[in-house]
C-alpha positions as CSV (number, residue, x, y, z in Angstrom):
1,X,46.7,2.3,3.1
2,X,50.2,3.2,3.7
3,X,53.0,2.3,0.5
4,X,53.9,-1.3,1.2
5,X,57.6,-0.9,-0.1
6,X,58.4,1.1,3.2
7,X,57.4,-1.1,5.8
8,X,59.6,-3.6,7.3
9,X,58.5,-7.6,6.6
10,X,56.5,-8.0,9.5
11,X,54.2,-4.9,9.1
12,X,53.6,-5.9,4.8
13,X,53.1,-9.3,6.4
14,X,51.0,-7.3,9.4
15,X,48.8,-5.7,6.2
16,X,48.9,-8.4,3.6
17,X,47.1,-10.5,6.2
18,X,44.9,-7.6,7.4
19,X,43.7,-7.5,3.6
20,X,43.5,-11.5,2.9
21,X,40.8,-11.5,6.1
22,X,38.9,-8.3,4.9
23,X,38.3,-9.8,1.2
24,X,36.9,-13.2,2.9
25,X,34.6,-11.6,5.2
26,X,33.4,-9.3,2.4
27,X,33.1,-12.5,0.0
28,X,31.0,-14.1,3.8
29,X,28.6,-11.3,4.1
30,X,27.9,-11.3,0.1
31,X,27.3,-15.2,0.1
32,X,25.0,-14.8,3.5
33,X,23.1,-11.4,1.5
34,X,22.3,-14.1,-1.8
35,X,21.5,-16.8,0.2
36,X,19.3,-15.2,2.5
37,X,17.3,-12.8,-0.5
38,X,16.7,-16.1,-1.9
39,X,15.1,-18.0,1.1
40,X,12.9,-14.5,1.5
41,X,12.0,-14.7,-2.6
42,X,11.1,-18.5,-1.7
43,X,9.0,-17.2,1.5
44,X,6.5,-14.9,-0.3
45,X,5.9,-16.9,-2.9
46,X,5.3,-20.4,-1.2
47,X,3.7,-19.0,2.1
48,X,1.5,-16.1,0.6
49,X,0.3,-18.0,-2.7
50,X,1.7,-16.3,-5.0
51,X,2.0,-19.4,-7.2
52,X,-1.2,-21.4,-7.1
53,X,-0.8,-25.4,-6.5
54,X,-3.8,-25.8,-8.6
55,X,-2.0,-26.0,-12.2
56,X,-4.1,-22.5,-12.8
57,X,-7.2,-24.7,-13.1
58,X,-10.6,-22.4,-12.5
59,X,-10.9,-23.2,-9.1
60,X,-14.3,-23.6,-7.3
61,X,-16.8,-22.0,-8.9
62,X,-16.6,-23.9,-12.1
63,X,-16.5,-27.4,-9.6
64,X,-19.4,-26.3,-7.5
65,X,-22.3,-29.2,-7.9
66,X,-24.8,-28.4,-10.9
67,X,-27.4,-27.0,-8.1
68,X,-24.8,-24.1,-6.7
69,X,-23.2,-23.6,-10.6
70,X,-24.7,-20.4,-11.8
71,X,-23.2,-18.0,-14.4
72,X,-20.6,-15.6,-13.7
73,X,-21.0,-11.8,-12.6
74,X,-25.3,-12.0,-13.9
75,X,-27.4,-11.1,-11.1
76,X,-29.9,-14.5,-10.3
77,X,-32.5,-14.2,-8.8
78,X,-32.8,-16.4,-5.4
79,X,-35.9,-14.9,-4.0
80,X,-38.5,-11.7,-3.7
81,X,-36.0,-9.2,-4.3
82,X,-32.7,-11.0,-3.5
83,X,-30.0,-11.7,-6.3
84,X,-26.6,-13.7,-6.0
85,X,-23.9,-12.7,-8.3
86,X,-20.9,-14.9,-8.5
87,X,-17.3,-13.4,-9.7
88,X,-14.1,-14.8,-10.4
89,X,-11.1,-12.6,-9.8
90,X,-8.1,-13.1,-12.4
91,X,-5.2,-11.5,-12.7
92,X,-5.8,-8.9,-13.5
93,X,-9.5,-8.2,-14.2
94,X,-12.6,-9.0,-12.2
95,X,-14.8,-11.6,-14.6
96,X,-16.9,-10.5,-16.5
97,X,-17.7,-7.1,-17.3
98,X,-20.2,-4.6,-15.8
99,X,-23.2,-6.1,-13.6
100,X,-26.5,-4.9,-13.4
101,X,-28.6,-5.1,-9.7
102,X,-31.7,-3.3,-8.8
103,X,-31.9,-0.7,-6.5
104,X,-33.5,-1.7,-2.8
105,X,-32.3,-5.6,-3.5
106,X,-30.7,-7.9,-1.6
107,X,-27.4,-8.8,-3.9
108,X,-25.5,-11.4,-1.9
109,X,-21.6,-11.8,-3.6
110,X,-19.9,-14.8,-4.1
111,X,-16.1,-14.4,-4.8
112,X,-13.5,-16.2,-5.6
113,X,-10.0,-16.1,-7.4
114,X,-8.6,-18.1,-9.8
115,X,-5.3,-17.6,-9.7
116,X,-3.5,-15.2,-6.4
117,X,-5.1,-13.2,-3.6
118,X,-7.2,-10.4,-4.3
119,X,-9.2,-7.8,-2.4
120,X,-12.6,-7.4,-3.4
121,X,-14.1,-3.5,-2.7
122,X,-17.1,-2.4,-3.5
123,X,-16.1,1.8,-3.4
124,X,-18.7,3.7,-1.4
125,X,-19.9,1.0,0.5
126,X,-18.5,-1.8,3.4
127,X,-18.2,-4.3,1.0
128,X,-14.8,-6.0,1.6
129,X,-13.1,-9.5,1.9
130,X,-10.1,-10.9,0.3
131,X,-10.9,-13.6,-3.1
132,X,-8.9,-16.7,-2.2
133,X,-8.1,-19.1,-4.5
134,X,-10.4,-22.6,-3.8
135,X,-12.8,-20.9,-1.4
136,X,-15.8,-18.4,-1.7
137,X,-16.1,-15.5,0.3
138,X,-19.9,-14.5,0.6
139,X,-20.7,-11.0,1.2
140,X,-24.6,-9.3,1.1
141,X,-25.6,-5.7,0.8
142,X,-28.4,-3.6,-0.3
143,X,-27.8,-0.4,-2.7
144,X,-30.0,1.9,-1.7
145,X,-28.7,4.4,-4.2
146,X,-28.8,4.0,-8.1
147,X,-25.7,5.1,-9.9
148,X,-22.6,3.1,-10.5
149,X,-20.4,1.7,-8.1
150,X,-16.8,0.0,-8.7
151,X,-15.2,-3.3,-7.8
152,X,-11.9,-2.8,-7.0
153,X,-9.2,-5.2,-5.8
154,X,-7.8,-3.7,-2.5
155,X,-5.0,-6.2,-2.2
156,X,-1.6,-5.9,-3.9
157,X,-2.0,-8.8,-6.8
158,X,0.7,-7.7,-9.3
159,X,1.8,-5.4,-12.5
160,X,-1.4,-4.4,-13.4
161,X,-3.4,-4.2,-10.1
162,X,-4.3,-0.6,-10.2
163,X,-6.5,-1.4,-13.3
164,X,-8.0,-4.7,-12.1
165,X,-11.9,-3.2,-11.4
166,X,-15.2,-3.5,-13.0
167,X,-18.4,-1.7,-12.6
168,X,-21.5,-2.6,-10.9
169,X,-24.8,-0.6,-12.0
170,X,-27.3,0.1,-9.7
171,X,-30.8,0.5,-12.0
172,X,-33.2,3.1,-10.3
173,X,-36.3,0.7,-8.8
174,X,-39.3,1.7,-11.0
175,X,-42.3,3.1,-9.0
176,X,-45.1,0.1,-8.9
177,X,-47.3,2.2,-11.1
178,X,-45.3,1.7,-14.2
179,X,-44.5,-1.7,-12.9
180,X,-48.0,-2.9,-13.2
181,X,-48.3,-0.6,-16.6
């Protein structure tokens, strides 16, 4: 801007208003940025349940009745051949530790969260749903291949999220001569 000393009246008066009306729409725009960061902040964290509205009680799987209840991430058996595995996602570790499942059976997964959203990946095979908290996502699938496989969470859940998987461990089926040995 042009020395104000040199004008006459009504251009300083011209610029002096010019400058009054820049500082209070700068001082607008900042107010309307805040206000409006904060509704989005609000947003995510209300509408995508990133706070639970339980009081970060366990949620489901430890209310189930005493005939669904079963222990978490141990393989029961429920039939010839056929396991159910129930697991818990918290942030930010997949509950408990590794599993172990025999090869050729039918392992049906029962997930849940007990605190945000979290993806649930079995790598290497098309095992995939999203653990929300209160409800159980089932899920079956046969590993036809021993070896270890990892859980994984597939769905942004915080800080530590890259580290939040567990293994599952696929024992080789034993050959019905040593079975019956």
């Amino acid at each position: 801007m042009s020395d104000l000393s040199s004008m006459t009246p009504s251009e300083r008066r011209f610029y002096e208003a010019g400058e009054r009306q820049e500082r209070i729409w700068v001082f607008i725009v900042l107010i309307l940025l805040t206000v409006l960061t904060i509704i989005a902040m609000l947003y995510v964290v209300i509408d995508y349940n990133l706070v639970t509205k339980s009081g970060g009680q366990t949620p489901v799987i430890g209310q189930m009745t005493t005939d669904q209840a079963q222990p978490e991430g141990v393989a029961v058996e429920t039939g010839p051949n056929a396991y159910t595995v129930s697991l818990v996602a918290r942030m930010w570790r997949w509950a408990p530790g590794p599993i172990h499942v025999k090869q050729g059976a039918k392992i049906t997964f029962r997930v849940t969260s007990a605190d945000v959203l979290h993806g649930f990946e079995v790598q290497g095979t098309d095992i995939n749903l999203t653990a929300v908290p209160g409800e159980i996502g089932l899920v079956s699938h046969v590993f036809r291949k021993p070896g270890t496989y990892y859980i994984i969470c597939n769905e942004y859940c915080g800080l530590m999220h890259h580290a939040m998987a567990s293994p599952i461990i696929v024992d080789p089926a034993r050959p019905e001569a040593e079975a019956a040995q």
